[in-house]
C-alpha positions as CSV (number, residue, x, y, z in Angstrom):
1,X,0.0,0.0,0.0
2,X,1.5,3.7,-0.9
3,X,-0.2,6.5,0.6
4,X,0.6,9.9,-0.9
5,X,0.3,13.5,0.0
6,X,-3.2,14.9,-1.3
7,X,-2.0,17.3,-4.7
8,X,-4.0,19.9,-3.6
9,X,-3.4,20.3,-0.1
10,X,-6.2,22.3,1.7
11,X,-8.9,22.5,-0.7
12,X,-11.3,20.6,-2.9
13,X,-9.4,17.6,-1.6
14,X,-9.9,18.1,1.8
15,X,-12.7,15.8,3.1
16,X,-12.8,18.2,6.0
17,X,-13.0,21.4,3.6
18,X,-15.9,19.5,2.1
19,X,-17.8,18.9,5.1
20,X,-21.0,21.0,5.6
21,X,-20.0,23.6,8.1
22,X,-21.1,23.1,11.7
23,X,-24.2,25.4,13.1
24,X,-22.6,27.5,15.5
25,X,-22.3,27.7,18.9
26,X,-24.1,29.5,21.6
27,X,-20.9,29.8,23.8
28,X,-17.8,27.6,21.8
29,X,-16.9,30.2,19.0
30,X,-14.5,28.3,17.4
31,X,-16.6,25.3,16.8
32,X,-16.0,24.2,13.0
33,X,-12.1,24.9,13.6
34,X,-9.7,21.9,13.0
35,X,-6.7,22.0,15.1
36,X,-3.8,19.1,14.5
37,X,-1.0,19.3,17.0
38,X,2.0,17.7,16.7
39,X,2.8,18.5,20.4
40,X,4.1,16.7,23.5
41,X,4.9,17.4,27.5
42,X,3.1,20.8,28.5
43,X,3.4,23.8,26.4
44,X,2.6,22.8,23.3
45,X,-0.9,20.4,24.4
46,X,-1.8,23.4,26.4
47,X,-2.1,25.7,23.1
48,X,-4.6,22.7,21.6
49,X,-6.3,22.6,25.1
50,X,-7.2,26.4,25.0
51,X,-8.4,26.1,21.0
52,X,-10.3,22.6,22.0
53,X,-12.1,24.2,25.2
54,X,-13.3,27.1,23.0
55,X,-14.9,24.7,20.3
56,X,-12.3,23.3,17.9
57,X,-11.8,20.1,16.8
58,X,-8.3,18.9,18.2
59,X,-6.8,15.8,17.0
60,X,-3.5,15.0,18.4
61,X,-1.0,13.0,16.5
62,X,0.8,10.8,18.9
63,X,3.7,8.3,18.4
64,X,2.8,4.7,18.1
65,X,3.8,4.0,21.9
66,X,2.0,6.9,22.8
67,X,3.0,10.7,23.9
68,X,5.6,10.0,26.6
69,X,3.2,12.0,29.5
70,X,0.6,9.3,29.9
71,X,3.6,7.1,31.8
72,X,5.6,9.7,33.8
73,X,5.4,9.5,37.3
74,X,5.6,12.1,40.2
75,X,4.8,15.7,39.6
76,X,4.1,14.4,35.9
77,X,1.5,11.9,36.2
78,X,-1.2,14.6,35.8
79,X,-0.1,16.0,32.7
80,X,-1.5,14.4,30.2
81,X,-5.4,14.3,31.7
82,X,-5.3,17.8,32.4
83,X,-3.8,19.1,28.9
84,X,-4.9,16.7,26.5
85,X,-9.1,16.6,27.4
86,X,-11.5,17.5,24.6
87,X,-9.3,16.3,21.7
88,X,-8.9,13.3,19.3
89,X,-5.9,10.9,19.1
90,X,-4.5,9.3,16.2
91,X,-1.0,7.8,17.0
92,X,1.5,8.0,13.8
93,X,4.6,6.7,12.9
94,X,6.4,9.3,11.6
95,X,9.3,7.7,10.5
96,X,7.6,5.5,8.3
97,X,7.4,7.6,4.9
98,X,3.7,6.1,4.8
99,X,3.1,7.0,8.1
100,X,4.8,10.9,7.3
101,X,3.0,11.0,4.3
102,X,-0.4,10.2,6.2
103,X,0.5,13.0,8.7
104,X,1.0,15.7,5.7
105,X,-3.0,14.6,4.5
106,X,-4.4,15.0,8.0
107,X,-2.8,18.6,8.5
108,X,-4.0,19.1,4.8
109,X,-7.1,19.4,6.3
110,X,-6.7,21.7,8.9
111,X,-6.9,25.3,9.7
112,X,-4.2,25.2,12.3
113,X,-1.5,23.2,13.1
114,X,0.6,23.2,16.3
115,X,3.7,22.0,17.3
116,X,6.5,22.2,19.9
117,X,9.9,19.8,18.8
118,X,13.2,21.3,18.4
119,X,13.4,23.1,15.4
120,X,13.8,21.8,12.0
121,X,12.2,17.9,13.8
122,X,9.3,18.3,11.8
123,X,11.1,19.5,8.6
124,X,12.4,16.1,8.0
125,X,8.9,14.9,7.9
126,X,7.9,17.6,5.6
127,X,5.3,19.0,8.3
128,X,7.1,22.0,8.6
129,X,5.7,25.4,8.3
130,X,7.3,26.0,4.7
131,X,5.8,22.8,3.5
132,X,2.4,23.0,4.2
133,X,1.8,26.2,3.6
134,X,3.0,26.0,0.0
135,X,-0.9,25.9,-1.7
136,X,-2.4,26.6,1.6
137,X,-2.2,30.1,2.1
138,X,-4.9,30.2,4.9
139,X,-2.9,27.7,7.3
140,X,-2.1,29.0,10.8
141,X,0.7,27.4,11.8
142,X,1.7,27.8,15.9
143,X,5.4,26.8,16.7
144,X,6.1,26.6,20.7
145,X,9.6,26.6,21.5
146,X,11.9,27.1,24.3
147,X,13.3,30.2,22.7
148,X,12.4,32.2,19.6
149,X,15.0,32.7,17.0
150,X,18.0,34.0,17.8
151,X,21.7,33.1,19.2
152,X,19.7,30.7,22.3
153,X,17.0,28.9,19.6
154,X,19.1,25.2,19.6
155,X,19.4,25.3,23.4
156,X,16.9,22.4,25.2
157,X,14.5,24.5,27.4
158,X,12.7,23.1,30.1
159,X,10.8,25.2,32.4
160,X,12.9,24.9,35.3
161,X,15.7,26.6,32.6
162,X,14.3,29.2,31.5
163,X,13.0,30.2,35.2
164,X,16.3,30.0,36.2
165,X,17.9,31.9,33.5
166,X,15.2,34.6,32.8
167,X,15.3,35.8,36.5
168,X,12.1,34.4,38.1
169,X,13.6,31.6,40.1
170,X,16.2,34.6,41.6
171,X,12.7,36.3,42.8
172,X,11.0,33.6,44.2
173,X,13.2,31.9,46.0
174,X,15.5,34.0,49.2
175,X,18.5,35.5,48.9
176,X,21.1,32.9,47.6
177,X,18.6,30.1,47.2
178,X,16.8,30.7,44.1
179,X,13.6,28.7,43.5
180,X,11.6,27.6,40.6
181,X,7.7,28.6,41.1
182,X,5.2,25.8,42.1
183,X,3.4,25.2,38.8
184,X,4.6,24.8,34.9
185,X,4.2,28.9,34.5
186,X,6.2,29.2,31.3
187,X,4.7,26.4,29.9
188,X,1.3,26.9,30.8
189,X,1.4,30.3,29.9
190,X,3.4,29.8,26.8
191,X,0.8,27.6,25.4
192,X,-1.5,30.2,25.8
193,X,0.2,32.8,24.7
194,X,0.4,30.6,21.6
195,X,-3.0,29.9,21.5
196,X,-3.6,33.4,21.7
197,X,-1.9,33.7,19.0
198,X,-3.6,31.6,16.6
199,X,-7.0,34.0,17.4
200,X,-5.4,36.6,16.2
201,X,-4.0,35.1,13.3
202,X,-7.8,33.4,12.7
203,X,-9.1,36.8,12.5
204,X,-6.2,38.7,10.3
205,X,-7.1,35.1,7.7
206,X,-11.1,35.9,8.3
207,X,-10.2,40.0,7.4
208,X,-7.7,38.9,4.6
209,X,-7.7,35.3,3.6
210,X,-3.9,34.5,4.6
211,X,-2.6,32.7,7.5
212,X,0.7,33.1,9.2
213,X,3.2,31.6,11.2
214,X,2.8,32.5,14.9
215,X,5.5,31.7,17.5
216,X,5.4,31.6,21.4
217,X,8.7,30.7,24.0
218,X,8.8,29.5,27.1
219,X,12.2,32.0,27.7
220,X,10.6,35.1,26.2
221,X,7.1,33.9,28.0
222,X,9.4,34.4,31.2
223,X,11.2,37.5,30.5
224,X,8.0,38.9,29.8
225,X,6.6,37.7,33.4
226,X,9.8,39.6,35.3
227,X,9.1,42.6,33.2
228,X,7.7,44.6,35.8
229,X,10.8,43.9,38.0
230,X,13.2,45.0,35.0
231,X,10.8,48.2,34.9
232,X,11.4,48.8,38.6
233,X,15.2,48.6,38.3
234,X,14.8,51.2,34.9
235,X,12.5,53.4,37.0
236,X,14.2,53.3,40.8
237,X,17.7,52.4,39.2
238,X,17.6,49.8,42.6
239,X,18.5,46.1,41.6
240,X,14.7,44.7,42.8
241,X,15.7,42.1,45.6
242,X,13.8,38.3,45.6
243,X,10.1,38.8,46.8
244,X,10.6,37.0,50.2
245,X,13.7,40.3,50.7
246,X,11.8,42.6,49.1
247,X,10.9,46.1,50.3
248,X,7.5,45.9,51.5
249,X,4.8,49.0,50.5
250,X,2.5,47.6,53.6
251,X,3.1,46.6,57.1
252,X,0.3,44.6,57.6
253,X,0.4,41.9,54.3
254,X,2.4,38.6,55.7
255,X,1.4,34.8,56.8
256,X,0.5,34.2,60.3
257,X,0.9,31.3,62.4
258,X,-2.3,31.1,64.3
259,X,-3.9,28.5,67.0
260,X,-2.9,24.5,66.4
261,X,-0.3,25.8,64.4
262,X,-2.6,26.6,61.3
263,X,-1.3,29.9,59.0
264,X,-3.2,32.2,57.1
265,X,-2.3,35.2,55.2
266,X,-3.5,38.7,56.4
267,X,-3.2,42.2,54.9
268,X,-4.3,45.4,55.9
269,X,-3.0,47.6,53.1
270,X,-4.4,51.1,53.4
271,X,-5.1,53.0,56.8
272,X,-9.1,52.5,56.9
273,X,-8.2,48.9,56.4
274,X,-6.1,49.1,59.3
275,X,-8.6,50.5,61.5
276,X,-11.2,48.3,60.5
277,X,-9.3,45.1,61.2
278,X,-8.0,46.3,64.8
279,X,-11.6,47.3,65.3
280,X,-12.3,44.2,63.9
281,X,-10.1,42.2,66.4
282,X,-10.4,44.7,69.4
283,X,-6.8,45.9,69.1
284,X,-8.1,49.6,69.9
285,X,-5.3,50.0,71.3
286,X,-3.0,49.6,68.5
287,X,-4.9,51.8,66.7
288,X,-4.0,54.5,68.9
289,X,-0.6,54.3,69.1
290,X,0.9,57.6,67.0
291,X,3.8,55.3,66.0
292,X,1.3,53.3,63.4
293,X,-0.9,55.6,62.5
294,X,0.0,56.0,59.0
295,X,1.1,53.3,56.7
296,X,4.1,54.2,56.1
297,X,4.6,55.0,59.9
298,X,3.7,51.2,60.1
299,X,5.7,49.5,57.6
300,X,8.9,52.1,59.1
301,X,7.5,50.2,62.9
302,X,7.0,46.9,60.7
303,X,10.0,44.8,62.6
304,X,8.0,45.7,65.6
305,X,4.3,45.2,64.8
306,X,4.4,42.1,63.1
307,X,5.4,40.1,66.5
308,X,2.8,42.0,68.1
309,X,0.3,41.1,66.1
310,X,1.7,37.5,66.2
311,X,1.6,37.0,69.9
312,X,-2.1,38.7,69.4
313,X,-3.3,36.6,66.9
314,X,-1.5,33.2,68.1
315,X,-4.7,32.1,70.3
316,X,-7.2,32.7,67.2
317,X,-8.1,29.9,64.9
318,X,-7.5,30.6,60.8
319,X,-11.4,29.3,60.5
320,X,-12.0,32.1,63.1
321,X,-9.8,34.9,61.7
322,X,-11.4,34.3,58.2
323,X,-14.8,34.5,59.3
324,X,-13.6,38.4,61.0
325,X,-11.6,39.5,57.9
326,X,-14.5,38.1,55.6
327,X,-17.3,39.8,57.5
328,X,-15.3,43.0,57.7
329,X,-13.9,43.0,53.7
330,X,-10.2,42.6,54.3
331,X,-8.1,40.6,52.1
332,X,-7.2,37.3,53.8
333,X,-6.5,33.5,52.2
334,X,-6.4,30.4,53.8
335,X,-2.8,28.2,53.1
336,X,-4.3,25.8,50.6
337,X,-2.8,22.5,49.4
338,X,-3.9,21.8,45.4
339,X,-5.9,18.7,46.7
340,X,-7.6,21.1,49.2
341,X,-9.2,23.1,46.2
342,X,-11.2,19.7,45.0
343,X,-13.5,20.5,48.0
344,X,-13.7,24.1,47.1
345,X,-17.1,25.7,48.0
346,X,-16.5,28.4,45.2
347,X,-14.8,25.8,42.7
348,X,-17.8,23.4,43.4
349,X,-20.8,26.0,43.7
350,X,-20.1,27.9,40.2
351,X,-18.7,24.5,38.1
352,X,-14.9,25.6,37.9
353,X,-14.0,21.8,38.3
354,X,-15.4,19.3,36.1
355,X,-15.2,15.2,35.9
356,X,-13.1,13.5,33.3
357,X,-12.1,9.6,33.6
358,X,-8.4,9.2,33.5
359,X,-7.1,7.3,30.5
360,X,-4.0,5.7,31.6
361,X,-1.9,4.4,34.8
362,X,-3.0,2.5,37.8
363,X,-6.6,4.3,38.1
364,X,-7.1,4.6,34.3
365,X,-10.9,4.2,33.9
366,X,-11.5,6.2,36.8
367,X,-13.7,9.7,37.2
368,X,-11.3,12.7,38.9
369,X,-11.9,16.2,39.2
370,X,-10.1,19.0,36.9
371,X,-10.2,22.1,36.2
372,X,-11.6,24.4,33.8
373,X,-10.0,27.5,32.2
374,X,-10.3,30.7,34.0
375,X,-12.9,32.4,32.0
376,X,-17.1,32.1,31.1
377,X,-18.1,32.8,27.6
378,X,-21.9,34.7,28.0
379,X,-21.9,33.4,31.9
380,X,-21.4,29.8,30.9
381,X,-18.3,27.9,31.8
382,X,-16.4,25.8,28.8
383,X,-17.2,22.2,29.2
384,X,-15.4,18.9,28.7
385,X,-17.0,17.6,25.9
386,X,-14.3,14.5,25.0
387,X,-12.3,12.7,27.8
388,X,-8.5,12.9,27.5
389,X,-8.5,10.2,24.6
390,X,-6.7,6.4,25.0
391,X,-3.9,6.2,22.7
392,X,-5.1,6.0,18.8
393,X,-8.6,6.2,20.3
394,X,-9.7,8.1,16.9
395,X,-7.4,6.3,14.2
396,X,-9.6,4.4,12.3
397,X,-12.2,7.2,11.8
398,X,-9.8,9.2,10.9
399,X,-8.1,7.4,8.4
400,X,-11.3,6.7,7.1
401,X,-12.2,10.4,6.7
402,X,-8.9,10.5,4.9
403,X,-10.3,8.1,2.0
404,X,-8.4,5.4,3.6
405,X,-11.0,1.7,3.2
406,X,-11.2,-0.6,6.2
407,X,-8.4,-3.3,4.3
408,X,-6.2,-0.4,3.8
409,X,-6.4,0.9,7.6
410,X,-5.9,-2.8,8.7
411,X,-2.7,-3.1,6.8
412,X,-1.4,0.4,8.4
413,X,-2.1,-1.4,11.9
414,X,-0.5,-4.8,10.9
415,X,2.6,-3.0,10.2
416,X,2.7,-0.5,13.0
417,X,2.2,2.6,10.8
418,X,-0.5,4.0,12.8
419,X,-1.8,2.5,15.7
């Protein structure tokens, strides 16, 4: 069996181009989008989870073993169910010409394609941006990368890199102990960046009929993250110092150890704020003491308030000191733990998590909680409409969309170009 590359490559020869279009939406505007990623890890799958939440139909082209993420243990094992739901899954071989050439037809039928390998991997296929774009002028194409191009582009980026060298792991961490944030940031961010992106490059091709090549980094995603500390140092001409050193605005804005050894943060940030919460907490006294009455009378007096108010609030519960600071409309937040925020009144009361049944590992068939993007399009919440897929769950339907018959799509199996 040969399979070839379709001679036209996004037009009348696109079973997808044919396809009636889908009525739209009420709340999914990009329903009647195809999306193909040729993505792995985090960054790039989060770019196809943002288009795939908002309506699009996402298929993800996966090796024939299967996008390394469904195995990886640790602080990895819930990558792939969070990134990957609401998307189809046809697993390729791409180094089978057959199985390259079958790639090229699928993304022949799409209005954006996504990736995130080193650069020039997917030249070698011929899925590169040059490539299908020749005849297909309205292709959006979305590279994610560790770097765009310049002297760094060949370096391998990981997150933890490019938080280290672009500044943010010297600001969260203290003096001498830089520390990489608690969550993929750069990746995360940088797929959506991406993803924002490709809706901007959707409407230039809906104004104008061309697509374009749009790129997104996880080092420039950074950079542009610190930003407002490289303005401070323009505009102060003072080095900014890690957060847990820096130079705080507010005396009252810190983390509490409270009764049984439970912490919660407090602020108090302007000077009716402060009056309220030592109203609040009967600390009248406080309140009249000349030596805080101002804010910045405070935060000058801040190495000795702060154990005052400690020793004050030490006997106080954080259930107890939330109910006061909630009734009286200071900021406050409980320490949460990421498994806490499954039992989230707000998360629960206004559907910011949502069930999906995990594909893979020891609990594969099982129903978890996970969240939703941030946003609501016309007060509605974007829902999972497909579970994270099992590995070449779509394959045969897509090959059969593809013009591929049931003996041919058998043989492809046998021989381990798709599976």
């Amino acid at each position: 069996m040969t399979i070839s590359d379709p001679a036209v490559p996004a037009s009348a020869s696109s079973a997808h181009a044919l396809a009636p279009a889908p009525a739209p939406d009420p709340v999914l505007p990009l329903v009647g989008l195809r999306a193909v990623e040729f993505t792995h890890m985090v960054m790039g799958p989060t770019c196809g989870l943002v288009l795939g939440d908002l309506g699009a139909e996402v298929i993800k082209v996966e090796p024939i073993e299967g996008e390394a993420t469904r195995t990886l243990l640790g602080a990895g094992a819930g990558f792939f169910p969070m990134f990957n739901r609401n998307k189809k899954s046809i697993a390729i071989d791409l180094r089978q010409p057959e199985g390259a050439a079958l790639a090229r037809r699928l993304a022949a039928t799409a209005d954006v394609v996504a990736e995130n390998f080193r650069p020039g991997t997917l030249a070698k296929y011929g899925l590169d941006y040059e490539t299908l774009s020749t005849g297909n002028e309205r292709l959006v194409y979305v590279s994610l990368k560790g770097f765009l191009p310049g002297p760094y582009e060949q370096r391998t980026a990981l997150d933890e890199v490019v938080q280290m060298m672009g500044g943010l792991a010297y600001m969260t961490g203290r003096p001498g102990d830089p520390l990489r944030a608690g969550s993929s940031v750069n990746d995360i961010m940088g797929g959506i960046f991406g993803a924002v992106g490709v809706l901007g490059a959707l409407v230039r091709r809906g104004i104008g009929g061309r697509g374009m090549h749009v790129q997104s980094a996880l080092f420039e995603n950074n950079v542009f993250l610190v930003g407002q500390h490289m303005l401070q140092y323009a505009v102060t001409g003072r080095a900014p110092p890690p957060m847990p050193a820096r130079e705080m605005p507010w005396a009252i804005y810190d983390v509490f150890t409270v009764k049984d050894g439970e912490q919660i943060f407090l602020a108090a940030v302007s000077d009716s704020q402060w009056q309220t919460m030592c109203k609040a907490l009967g600390f009248e006294d406080l309140m009249a003491d000349p030596a805080f009455a101002t804010n910045n009378d405070r935060v000058r007096e801040r190495a000795r308030l702060l154990p005052l108010l400690a020793q004050r609030l030490a006997g106080h519960s954080a259930a107890e000191l939330a109910r006061v600071f909630e009734d009286a409309g200071l900021p406050f937040a409980p320490i949460s733990r990421p498994q806490d925020l499954l039992d989230d009144p707000h998360l629960l009361a206004t559907g910011g998590l949502a069930d999906i049944v995990l594909p893979d590992g020891q609990r594969a068939g099982q129903t978890v909680k996970t969240t939703l993007l941030p946003l609501a399009l016309d007060g509605q919440r974007l829902p999972v409409r497909l579970q994270p897929p099992h590995r070449g769950e779509h394959t045969r339907a897509l090959l059969l969309e593809l013009g591929c018959t049931p003996a041919e799509i058998d043989e492809l199996l046998a021989r381990a170009v798709v599976a």
